[in-house]
gemmi code that builds the backbone of each chain (N, CA, C; Angstrom):
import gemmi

chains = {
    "A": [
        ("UNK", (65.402, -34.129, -49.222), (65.087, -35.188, -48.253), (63.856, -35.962, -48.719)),
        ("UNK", (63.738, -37.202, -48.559), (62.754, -37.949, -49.049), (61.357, -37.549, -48.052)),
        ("UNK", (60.324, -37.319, -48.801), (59.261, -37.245, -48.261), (58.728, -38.382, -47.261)),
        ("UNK", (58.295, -38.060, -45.758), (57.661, -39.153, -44.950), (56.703, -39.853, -45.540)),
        ("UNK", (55.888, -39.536, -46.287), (54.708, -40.849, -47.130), (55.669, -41.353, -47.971)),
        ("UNK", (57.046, -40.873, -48.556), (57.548, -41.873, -49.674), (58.510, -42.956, -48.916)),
        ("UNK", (58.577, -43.185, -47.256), (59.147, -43.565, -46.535), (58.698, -45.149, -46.471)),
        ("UNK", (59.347, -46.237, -45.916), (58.643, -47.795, -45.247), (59.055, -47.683, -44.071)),
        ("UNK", (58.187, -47.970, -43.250), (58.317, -48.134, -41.669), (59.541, -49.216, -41.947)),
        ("UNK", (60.420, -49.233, -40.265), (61.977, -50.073, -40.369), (61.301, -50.959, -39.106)),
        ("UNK", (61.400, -52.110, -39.150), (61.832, -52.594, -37.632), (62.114, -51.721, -36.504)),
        ("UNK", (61.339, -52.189, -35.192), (61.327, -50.680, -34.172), (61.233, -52.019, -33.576)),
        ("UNK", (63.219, -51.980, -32.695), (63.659, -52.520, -31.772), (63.176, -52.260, -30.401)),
        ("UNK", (63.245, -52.877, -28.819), (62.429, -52.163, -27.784), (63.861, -51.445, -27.328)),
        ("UNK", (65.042, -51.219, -27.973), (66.347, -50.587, -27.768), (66.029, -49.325, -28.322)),
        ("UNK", (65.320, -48.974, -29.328), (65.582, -48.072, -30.452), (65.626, -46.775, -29.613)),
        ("UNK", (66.176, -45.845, -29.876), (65.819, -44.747, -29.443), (64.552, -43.854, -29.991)),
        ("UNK", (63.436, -43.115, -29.048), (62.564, -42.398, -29.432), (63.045, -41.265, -30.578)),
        ("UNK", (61.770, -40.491, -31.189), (62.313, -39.096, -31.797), (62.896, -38.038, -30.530)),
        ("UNK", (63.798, -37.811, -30.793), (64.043, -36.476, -30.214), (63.205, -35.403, -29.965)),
        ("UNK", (63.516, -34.427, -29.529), (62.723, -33.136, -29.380), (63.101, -32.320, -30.597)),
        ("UNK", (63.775, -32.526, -30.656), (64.871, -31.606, -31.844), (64.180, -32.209, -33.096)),
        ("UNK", (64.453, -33.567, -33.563), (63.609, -34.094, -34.689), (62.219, -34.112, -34.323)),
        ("UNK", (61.715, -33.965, -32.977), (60.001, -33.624, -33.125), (59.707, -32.261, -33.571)),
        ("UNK", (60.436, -31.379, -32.989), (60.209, -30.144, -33.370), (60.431, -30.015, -35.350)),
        ("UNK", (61.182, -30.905, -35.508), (61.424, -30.970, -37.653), (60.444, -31.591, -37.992)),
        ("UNK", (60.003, -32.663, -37.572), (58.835, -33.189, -38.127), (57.812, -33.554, -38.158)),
        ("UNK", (57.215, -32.409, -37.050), (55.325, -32.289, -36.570), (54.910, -31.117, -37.359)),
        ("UNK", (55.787, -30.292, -37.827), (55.345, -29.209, -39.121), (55.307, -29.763, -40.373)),
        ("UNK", (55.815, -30.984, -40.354), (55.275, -31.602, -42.032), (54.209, -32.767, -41.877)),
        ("UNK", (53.290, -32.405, -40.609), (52.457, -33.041, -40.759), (50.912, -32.245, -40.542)),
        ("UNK", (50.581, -32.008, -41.367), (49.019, -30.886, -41.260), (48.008, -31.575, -40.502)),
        ("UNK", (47.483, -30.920, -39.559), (46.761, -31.134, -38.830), (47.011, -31.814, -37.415)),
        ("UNK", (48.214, -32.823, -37.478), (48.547, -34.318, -36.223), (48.493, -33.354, -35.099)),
        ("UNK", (48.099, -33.897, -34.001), (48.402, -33.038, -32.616), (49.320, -34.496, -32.142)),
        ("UNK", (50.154, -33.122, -31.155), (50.917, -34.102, -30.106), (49.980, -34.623, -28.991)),
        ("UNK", (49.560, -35.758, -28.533), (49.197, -35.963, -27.274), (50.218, -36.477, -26.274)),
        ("UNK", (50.151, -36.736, -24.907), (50.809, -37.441, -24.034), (49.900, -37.960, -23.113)),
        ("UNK", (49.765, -39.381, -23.529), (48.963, -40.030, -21.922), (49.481, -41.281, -21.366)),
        ("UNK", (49.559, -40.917, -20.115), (49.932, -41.988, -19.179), (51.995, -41.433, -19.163)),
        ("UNK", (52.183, -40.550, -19.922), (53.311, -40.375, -20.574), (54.125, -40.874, -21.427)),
        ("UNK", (53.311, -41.350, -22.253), (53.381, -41.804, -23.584), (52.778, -40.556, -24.468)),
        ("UNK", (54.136, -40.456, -25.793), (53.755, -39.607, -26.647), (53.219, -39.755, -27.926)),
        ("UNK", (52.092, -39.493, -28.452), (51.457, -40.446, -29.267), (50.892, -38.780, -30.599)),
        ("UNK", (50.733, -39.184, -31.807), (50.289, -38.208, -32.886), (49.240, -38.567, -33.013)),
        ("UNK", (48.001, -38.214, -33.040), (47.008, -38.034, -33.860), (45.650, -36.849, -34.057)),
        ("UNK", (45.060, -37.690, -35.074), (44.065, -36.363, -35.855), (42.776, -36.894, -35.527)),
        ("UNK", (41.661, -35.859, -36.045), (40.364, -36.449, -36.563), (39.851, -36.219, -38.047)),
        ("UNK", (39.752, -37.071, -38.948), (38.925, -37.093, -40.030), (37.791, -37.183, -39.954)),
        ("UNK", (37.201, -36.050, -40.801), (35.298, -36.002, -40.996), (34.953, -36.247, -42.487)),
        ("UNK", (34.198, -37.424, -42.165), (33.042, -37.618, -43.452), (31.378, -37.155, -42.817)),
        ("UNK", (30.753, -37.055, -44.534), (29.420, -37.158, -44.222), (28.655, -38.004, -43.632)),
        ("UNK", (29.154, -39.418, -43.329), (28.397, -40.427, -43.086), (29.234, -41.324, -42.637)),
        ("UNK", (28.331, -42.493, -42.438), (29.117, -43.574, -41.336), (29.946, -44.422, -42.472)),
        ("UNK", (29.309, -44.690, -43.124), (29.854, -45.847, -44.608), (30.915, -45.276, -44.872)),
        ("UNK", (30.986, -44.102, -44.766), (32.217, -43.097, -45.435), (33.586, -43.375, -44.417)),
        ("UNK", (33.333, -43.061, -43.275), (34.102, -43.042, -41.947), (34.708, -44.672, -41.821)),
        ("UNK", (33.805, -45.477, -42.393), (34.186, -46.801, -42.260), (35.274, -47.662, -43.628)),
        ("UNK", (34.592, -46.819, -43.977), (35.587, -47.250, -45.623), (37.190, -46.695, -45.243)),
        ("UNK", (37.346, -45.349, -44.872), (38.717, -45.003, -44.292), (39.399, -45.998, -43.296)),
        ("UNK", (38.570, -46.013, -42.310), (39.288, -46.993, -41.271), (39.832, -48.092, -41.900)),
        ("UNK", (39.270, -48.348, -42.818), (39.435, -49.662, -43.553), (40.444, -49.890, -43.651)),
        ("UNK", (40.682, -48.530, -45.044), (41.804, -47.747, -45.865), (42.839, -47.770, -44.358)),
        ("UNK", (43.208, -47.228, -43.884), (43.646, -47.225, -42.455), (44.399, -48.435, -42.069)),
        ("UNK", (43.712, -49.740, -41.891), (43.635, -51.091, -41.165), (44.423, -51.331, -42.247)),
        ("UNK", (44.383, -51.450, -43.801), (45.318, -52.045, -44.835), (46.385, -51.384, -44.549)),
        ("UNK", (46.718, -50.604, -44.682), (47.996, -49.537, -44.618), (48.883, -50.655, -43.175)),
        ("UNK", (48.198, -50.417, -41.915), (48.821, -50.652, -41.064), (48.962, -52.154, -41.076)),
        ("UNK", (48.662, -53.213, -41.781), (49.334, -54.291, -42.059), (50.146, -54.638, -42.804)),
        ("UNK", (50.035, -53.382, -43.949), (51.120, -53.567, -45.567), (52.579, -52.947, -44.470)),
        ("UNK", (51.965, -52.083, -43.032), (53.681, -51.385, -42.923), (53.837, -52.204, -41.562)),
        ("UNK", (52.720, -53.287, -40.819), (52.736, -53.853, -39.717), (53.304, -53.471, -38.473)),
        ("UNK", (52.481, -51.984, -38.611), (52.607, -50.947, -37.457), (50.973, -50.550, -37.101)),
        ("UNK", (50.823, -50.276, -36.148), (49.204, -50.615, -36.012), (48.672, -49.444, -35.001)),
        ("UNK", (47.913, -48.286, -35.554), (47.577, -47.608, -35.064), (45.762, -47.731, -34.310)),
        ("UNK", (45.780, -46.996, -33.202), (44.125, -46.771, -32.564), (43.396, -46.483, -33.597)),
        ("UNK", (42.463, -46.994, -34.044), (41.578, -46.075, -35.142), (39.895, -45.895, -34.319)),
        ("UNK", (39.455, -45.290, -33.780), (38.097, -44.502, -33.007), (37.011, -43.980, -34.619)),
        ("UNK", (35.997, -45.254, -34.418), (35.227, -44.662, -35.914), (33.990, -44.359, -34.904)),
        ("UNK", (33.516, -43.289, -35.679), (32.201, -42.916, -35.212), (31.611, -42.562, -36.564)),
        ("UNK", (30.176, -42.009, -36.368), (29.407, -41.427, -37.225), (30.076, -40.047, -37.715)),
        ("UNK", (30.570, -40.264, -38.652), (31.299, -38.883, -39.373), (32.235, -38.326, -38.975)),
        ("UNK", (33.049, -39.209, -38.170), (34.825, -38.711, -37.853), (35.340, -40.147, -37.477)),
        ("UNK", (36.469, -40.342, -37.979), (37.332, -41.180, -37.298), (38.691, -40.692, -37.086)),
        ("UNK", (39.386, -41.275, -35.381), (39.828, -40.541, -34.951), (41.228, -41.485, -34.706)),
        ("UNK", (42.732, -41.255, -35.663), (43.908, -42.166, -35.575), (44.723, -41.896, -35.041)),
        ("UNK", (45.045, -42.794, -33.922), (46.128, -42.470, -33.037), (47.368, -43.091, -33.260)),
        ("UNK", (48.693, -42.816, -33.456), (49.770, -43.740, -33.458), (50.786, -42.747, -33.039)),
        ("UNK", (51.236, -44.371, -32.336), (52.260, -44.626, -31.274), (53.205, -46.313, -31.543)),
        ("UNK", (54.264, -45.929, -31.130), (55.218, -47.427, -31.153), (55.180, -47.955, -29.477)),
        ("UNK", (54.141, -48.745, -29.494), (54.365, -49.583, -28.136), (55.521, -50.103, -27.500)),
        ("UNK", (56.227, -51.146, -28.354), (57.375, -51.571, -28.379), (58.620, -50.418, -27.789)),
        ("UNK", (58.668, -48.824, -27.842), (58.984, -48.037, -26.810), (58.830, -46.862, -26.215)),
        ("UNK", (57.160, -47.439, -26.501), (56.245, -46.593, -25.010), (56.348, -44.993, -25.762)),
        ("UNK", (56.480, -44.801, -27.023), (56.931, -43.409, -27.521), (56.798, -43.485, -28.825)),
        ("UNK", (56.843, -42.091, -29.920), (56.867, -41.912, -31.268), (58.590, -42.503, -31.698)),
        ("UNK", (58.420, -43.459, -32.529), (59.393, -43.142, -33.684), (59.273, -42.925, -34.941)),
        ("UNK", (60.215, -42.643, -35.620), (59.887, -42.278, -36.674), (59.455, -43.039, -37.635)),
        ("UNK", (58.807, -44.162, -37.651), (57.508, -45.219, -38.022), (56.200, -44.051, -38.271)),
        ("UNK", (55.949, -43.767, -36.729), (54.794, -43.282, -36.316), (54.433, -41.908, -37.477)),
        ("UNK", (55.356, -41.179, -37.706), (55.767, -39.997, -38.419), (55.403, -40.732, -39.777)),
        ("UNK", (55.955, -41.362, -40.251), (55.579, -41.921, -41.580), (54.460, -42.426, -41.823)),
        ("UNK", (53.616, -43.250, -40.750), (52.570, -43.433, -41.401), (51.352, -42.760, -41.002)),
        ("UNK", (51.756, -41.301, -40.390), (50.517, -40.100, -40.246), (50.546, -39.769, -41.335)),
        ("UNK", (52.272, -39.411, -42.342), (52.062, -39.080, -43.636), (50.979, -39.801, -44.744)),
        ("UNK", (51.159, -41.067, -44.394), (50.445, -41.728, -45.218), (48.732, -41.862, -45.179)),
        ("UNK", (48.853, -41.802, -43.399), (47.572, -41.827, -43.387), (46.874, -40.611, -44.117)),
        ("UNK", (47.484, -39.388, -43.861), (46.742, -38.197, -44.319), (46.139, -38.791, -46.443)),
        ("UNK", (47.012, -39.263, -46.984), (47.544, -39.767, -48.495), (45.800, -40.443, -48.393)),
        ("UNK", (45.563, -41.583, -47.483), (44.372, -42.210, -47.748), (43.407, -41.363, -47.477)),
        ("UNK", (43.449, -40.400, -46.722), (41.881, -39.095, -46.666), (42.245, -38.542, -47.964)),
        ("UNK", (42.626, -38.729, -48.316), (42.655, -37.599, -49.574), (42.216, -38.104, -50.739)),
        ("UNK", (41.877, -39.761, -50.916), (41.249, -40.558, -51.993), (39.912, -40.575, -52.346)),
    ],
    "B": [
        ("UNK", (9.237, -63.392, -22.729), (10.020, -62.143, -23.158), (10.459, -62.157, -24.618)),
        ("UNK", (10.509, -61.888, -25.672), (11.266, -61.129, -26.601), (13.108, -61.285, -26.002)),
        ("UNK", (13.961, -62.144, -26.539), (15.008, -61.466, -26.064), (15.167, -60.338, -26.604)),
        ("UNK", (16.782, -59.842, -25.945), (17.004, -58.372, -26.466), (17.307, -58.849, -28.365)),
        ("UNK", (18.270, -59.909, -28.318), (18.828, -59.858, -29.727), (18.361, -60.267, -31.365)),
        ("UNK", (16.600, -60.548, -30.461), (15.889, -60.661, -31.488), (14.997, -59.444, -31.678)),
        ("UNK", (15.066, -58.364, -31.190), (14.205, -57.292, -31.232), (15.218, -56.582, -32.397)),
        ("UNK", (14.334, -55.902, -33.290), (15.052, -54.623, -33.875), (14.750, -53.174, -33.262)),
        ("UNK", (15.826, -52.244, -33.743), (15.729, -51.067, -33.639), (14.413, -50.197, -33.910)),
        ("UNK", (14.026, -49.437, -32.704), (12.932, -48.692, -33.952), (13.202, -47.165, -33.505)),
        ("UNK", (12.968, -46.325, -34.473), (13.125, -44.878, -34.670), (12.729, -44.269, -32.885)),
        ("UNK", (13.879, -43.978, -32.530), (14.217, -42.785, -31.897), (13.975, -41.132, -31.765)),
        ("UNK", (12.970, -41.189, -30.962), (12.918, -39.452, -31.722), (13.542, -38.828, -30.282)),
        ("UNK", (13.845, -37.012, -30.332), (14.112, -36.385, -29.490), (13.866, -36.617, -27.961)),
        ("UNK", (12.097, -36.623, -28.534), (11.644, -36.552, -27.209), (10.815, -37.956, -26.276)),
        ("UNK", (11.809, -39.029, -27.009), (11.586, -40.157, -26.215), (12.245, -40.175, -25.118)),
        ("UNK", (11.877, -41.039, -23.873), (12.226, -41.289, -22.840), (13.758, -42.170, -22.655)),
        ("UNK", (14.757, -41.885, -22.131), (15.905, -42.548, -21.941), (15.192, -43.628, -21.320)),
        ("UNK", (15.905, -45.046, -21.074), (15.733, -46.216, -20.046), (15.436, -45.628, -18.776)),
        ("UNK", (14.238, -46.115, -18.315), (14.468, -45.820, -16.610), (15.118, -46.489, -15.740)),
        ("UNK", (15.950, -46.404, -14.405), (16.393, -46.626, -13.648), (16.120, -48.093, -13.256)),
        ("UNK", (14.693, -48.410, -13.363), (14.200, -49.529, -12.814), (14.409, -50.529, -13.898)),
        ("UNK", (14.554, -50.013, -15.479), (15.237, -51.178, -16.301), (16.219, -50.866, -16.923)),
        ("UNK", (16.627, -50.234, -16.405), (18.100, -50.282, -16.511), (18.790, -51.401, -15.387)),
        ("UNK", (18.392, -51.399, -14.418), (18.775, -52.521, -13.577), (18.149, -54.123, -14.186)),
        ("UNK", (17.139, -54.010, -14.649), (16.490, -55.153, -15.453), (17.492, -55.533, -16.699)),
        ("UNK", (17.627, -55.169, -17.453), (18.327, -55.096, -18.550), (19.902, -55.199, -18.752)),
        ("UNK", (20.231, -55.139, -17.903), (21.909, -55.031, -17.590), (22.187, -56.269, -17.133)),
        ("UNK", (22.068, -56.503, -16.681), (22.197, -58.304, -16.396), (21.779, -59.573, -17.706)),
        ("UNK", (20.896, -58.973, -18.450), (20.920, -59.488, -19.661), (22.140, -59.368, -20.763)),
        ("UNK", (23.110, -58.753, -19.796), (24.160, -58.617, -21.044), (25.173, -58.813, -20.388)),
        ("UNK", (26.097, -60.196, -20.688), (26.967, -60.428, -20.069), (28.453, -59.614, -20.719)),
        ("UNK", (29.071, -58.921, -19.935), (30.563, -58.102, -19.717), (30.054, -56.757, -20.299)),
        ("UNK", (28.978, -56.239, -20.605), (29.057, -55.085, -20.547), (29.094, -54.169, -19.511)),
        ("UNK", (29.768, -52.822, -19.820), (30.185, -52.218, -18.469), (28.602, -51.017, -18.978)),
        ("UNK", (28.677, -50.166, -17.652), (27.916, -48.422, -17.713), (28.376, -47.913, -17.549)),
        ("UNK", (28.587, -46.944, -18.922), (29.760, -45.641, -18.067), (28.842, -44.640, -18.271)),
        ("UNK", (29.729, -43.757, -17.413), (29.043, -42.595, -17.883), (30.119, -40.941, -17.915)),
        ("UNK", (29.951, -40.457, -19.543), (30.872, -39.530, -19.605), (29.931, -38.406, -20.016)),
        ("UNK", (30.520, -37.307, -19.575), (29.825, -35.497, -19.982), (28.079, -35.776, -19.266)),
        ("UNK", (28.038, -36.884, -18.131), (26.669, -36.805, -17.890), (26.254, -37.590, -18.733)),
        ("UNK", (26.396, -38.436, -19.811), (26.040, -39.229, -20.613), (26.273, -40.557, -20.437)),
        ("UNK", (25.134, -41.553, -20.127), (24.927, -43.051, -19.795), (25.329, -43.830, -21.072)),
        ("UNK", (26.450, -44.174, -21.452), (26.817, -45.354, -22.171), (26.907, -46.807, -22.006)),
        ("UNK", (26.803, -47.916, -22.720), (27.207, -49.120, -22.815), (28.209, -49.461, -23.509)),
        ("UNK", (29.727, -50.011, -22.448), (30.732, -50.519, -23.411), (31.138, -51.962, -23.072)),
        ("UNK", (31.937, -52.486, -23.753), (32.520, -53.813, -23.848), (33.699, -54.002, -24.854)),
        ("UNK", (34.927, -54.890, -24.102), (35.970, -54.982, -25.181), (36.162, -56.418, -25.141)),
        ("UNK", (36.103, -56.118, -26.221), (36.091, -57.696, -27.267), (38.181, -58.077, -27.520)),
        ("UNK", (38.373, -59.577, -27.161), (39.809, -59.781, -27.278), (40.258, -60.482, -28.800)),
        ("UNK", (40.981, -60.189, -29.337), (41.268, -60.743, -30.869), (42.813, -61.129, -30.475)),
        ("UNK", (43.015, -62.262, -31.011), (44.538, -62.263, -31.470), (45.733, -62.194, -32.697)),
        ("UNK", (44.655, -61.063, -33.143), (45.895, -59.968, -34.193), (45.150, -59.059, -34.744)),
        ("UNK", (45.710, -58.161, -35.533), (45.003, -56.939, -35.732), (43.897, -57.222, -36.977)),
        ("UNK", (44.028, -58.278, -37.735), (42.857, -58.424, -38.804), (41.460, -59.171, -38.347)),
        ("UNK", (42.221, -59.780, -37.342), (40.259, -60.616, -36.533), (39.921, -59.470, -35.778)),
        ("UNK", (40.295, -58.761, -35.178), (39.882, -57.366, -34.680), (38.801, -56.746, -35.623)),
        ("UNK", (39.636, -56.063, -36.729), (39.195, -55.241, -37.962), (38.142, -55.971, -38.173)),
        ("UNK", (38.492, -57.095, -38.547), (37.104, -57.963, -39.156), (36.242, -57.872, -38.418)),
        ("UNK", (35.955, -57.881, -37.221), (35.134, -57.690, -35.911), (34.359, -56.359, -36.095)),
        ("UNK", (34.996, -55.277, -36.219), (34.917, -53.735, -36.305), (33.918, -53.750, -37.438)),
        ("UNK", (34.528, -54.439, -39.012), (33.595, -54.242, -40.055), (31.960, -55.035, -39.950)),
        ("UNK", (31.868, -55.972, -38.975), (30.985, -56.814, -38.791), (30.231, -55.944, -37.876)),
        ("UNK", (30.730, -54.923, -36.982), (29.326, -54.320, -36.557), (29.476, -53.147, -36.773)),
        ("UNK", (30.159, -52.794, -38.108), (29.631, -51.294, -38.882), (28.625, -51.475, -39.800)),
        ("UNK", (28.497, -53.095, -40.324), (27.020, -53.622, -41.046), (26.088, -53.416, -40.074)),
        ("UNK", (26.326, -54.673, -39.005), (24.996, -54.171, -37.704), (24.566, -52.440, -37.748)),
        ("UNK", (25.262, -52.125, -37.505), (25.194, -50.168, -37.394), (24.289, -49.685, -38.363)),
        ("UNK", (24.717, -49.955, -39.715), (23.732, -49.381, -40.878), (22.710, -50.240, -41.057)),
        ("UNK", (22.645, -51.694, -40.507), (21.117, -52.092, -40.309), (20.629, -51.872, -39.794)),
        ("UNK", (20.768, -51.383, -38.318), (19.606, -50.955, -37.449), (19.880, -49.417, -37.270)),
        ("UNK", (20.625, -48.325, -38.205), (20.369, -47.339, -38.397), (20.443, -46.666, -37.294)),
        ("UNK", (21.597, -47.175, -36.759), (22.422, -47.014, -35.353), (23.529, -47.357, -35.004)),
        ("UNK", (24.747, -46.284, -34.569), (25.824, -46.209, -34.494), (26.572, -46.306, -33.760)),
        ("UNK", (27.416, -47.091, -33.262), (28.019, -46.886, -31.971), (29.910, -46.287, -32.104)),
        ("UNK", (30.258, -46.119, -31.791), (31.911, -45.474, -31.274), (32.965, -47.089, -31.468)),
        ("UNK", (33.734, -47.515, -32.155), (33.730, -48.438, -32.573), (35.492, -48.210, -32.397)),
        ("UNK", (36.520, -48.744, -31.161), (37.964, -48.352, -31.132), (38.651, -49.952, -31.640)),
        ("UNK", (39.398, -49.442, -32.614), (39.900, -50.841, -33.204), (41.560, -50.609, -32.884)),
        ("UNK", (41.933, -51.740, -32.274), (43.573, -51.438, -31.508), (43.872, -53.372, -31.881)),
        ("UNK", (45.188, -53.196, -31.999), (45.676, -54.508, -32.365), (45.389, -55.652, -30.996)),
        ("UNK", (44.249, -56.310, -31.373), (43.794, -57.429, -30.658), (43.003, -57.234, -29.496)),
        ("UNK", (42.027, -56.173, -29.749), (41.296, -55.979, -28.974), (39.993, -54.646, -29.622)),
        ("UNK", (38.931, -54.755, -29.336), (37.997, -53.546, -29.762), (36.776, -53.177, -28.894)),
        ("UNK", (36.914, -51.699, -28.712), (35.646, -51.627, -27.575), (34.622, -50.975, -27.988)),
        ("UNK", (33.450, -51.503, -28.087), (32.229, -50.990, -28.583), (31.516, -50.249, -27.897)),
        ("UNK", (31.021, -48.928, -27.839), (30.314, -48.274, -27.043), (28.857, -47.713, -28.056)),
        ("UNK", (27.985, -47.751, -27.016), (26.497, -47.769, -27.511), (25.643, -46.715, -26.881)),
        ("UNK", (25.154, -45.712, -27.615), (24.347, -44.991, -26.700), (24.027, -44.235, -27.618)),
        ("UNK", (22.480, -43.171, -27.124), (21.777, -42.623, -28.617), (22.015, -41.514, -28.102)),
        ("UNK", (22.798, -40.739, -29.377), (23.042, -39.225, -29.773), (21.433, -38.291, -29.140)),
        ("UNK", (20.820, -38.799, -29.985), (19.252, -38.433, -29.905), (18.724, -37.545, -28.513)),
        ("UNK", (19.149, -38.584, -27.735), (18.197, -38.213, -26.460), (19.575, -38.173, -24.987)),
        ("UNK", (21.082, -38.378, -25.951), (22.158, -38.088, -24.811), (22.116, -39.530, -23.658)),
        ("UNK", (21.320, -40.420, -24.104), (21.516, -40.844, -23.066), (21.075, -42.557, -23.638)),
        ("UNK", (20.690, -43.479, -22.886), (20.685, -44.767, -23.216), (19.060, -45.386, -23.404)),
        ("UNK", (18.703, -45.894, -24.651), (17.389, -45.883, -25.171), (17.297, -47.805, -25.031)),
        ("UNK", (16.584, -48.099, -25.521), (16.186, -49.811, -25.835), (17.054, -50.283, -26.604)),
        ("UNK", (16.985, -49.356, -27.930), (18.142, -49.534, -29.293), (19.677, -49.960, -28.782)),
        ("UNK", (19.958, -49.397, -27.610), (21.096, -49.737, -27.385), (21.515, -50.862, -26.816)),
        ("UNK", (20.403, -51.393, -25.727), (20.767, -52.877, -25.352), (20.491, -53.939, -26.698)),
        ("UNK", (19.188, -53.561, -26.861), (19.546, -54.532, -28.428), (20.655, -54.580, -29.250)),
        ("UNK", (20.937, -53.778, -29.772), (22.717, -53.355, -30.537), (23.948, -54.056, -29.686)),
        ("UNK", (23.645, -54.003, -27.842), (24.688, -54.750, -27.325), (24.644, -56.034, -27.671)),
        ("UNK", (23.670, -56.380, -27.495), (23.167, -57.914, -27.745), (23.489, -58.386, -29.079)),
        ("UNK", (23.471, -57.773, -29.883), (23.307, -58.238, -30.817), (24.654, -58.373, -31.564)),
        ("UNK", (25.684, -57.311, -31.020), (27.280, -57.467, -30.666), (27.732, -58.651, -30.535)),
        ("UNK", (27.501, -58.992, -28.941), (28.049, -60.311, -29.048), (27.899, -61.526, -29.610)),
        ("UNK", (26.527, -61.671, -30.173), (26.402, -62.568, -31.223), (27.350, -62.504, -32.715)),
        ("UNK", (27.892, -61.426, -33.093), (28.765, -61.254, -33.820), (30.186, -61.657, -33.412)),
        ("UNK", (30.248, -60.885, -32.111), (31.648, -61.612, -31.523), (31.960, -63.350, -31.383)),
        ("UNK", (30.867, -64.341, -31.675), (30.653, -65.681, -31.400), (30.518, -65.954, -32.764)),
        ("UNK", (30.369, -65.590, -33.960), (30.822, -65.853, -35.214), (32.056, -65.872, -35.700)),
    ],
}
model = gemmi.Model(1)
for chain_id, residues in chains.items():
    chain = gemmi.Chain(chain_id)
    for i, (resn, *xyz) in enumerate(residues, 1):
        res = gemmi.Residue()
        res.name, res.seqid = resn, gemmi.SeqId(i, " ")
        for name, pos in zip(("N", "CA", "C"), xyz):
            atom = gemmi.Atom()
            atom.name, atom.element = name, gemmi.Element(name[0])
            atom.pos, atom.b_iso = gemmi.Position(*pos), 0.0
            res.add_atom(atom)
        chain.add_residue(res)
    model.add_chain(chain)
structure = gemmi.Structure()
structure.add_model(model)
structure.setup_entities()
């Protein structure tokens, strides 16, 4: 199966159907670290990354902000002094699809530079 | 008076005094749309800034992560497609110092660039 970072986000219709439970349950273990959240009841993935410093934390977000225009899917990014904190979710239907899944993969790809 | 957005930051130590009550009411009115919150017991200053797309946002975000490392002060910085909310308040002393209305101030002069 093709790896989720070797994936391109698709067009995410407001028809599309969400991930399943069944495909959430397959593909929140190939993502290290993502927590599930739910707010407002909306289901949304994300992590926190720690740097030493703010310059550091800011350079990611950055890294971050490019990504989500090259795949023009656009995640929360929360920078602080030595963590920034990425949330994604598909607005368009109020839920994860498998967009969202692909570009946690990726995001993890840019902490790792 | 000194406005706020011509004052700089100056070193913060532990055991300085948060804003008192009496200018904190002084001072808050000098800053138009900022809100006071207050979370874990902790007095913050926030404000969300409106963009219309996710790169005047970002660009916004990177413009006061410079402010941040110039006045050697950090604020919580949420970057979401077309919109960003800045929150201000010193780690230091848990609670809301001078540094921080200046830093607000000095926000929205960035937001007007």
């Amino acid at each position: 199966m093709t790896q989720l970072k070797q994936q391109q986000c698709t067009v995410c219709r407001p028809d599309a159907a969400p991930v399943s439970d069944a495909d959430l349950d397959r593909l929140l273990p190939e993502l290290a670290g993502w927590q599930l959240e739910e707010r407002d009841g909306v289901k949304q993935l994300e992590k926190q990354f720690r740097f030493p410093n703010y310059a550091q934390s800011m350079a990611f977000t950055q890294r971050v902000a490019e990504l989500a225009e090259a795949e023009d899917h656009h995640p929360a990014i929360l920078t602080e002094w030595g963590r920034v904190t990425v949330t994604w979710w598909t607005h368009t239907i109020n839920g994860l699809h498998i967009n969202d899944f692909i570009c946690a993969a990726k995001t993890d790809q840019l902490a790792e530079q």
